[in-house]
N, C-alpha and C positions, 0 to 999 in steps of 0.2 A: 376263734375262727381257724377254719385248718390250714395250714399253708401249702402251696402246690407245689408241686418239683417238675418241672421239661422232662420229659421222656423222650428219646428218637429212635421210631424202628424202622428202617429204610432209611424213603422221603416222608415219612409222617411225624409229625409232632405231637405230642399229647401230653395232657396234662393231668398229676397225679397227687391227689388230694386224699390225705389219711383222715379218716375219720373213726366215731365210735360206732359203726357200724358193723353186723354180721356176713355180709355178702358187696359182690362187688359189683358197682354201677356202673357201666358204660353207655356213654351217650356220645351223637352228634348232634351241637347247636345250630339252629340255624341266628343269621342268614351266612357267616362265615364258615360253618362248619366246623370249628373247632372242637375237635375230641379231648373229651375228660374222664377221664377214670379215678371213681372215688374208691376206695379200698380200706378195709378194716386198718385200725391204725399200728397192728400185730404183726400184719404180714409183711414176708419179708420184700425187699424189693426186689429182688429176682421173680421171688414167686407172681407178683403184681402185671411185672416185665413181660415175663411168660404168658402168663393169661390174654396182657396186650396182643402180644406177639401171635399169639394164636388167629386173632380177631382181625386181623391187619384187611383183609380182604372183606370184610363188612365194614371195616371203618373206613375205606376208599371208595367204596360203592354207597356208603350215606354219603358222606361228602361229596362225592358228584351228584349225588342226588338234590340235596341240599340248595347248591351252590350253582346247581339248574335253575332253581327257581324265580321266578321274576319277585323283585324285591316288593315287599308290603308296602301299600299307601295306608297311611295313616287317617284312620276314620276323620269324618268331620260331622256326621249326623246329620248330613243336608238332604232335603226331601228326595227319592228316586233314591238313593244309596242301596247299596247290595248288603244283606246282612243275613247269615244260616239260623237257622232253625230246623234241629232233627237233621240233618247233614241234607238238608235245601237249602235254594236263596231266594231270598224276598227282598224285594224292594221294600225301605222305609218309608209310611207313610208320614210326615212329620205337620204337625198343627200345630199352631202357635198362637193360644187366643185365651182370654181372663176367664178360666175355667178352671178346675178341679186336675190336676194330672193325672196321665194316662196313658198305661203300655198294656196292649194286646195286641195277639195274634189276630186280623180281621180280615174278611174276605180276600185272602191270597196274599196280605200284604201285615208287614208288623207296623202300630198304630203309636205313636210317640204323642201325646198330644204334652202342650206347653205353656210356659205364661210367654207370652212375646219379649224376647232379647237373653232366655234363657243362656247362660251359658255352656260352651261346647262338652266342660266338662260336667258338670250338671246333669246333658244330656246320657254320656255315655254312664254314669253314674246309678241312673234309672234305669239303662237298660243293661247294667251289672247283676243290680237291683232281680229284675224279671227275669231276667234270665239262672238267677239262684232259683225263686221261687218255682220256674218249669222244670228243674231237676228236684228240689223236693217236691213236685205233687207230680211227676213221674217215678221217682223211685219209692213212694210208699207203696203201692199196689204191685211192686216188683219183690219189694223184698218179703209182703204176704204172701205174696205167690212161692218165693223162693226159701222162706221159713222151715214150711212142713216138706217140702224137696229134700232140703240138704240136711234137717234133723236141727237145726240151729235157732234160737232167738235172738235178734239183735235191737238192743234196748234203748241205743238213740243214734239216729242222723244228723250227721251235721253237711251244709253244705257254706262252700269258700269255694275264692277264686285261687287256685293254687299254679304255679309258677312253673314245677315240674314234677308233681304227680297227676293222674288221674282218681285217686285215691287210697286211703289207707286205712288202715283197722286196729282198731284198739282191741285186744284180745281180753284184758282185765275187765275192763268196765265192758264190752259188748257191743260197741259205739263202732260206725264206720264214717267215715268224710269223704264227701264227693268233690270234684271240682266243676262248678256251677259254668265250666266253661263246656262240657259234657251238652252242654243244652243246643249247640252248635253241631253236633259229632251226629252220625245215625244211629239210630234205635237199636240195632244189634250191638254196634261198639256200646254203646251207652248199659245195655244188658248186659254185656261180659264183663265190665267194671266192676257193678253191682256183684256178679255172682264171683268176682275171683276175691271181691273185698267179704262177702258174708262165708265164702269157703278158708279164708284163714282161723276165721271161728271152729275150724275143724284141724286143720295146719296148719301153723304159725308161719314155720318155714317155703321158700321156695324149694321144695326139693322135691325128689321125686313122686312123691306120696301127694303132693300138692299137683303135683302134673298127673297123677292117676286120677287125680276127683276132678279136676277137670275135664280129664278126658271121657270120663262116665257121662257126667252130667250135662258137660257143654263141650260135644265132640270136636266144633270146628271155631274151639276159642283160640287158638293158632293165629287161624284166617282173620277173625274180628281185631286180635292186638294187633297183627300185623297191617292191618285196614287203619286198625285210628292211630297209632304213629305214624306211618306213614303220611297222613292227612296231614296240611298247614295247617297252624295255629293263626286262628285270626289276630288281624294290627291289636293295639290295644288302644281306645280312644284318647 
């Protein structure tokens, strides 16, 4: 496990996690906003420092952004509940009767059906569940589409509930991983995922050659990443 170091640039605090990585991550958490920067575990910490240092003014401007937000209620899966689908909200419609179980999307509303006294966790379990399954039978018809675009094959999908990416690419084996949490987000975010994870198959690196292919193929993939992080991340059941 890496271990972190306090950083202080100002009034900010941050925290500084060496890892065996090639590039450097910075983020604001919600609901407190604490900034962390993971950083290859080579560099030196000036150079880490600096980089922070640089950022200071988007790291005070998540954080109040952040730190605006009204705090998450923690699902309960009880009938009427608000729940996204494609970056909308629907009301849950939840049933509860000695039948077969069941999650779809149905006339305007997402459809839980259940044995009577199911448990809470149970429920959000099944709609983990479905909600993987609408990002894999949405992104196979994306990535054929996006195949013969970008010149690339990619040879298996996986989809998980992921923590803090929206996905990643294995460059060896050909393989991308979505985060089935995606199924919540809009259809455009949800399409710039797809194509910035099947364009490492082309660029491994984020560097500039990766920000050229993007720019060709998906002019206003700026606006989409900058669209789905900024988005809340729904409670978790």
């Amino acid at each position: 496990m890496s271990q972190a170091v306090l950083l202080r640039i100002a009034e900010v605090e941050l925290l500084l996690r060496r890892k065996q990585i090639k590039h450097l991550h910075l983020r604001v958490s919600p609901p407190d906003g604490i900034a962390s920067l993971s950083a290859p575990d080579r560099m030196p910490l000036e150079a880490a420092y600096a980089f922070a240092a640089s950022k200071l003014d988007w790291i005070r401007r998540k954080q109040a952004e952040v730190r605006a937000r009204p705090p998450a209620i923690p699902l309960s899966y009880g009938d009427g509940e608000s729940h996204s689908l494609w970056g909308e909200h629907y009301p849950l419609r939840l049933v509860e009767r000695e039948a077969p179980v069941r999650v779809e999307f149905l006339e305007g509303s997402i459809l839980l059906q259940v044995p009577p006294g199911t448990p809470q966790k149970r429920k959000g379990a099944l709609l983990a569940l479905w909600y993987r399954g609408q990002v894999r039978q949405a992104a196979a018809p994306l990535i054929a589409q996006w195949e013969p675009r970008l010149g690339v094959r990619v040879e298996r999908l996986f989809v998980q509930r992921m923590k803090r990416l929206w996905g990643s690419c294995n460059i060896r084996d050909r393989r991308i991983r979505l985060n089935s949490e995606l199924a919540k987000k809009p259809v455009d975010c949800f399409e710039y995922v797809v194509v910035h994870e099947m364009a490492h198959l082309l660029v491994r690196l984020h560097d500039h050659r990766f920000k050229a292919l993007l720019d060709r193929f998906l002019p206003d993939w700026r606006l989409r990443q900058r669209r789905l992080n900024d988005l809340p991340r729904d409670p978790a059941g």
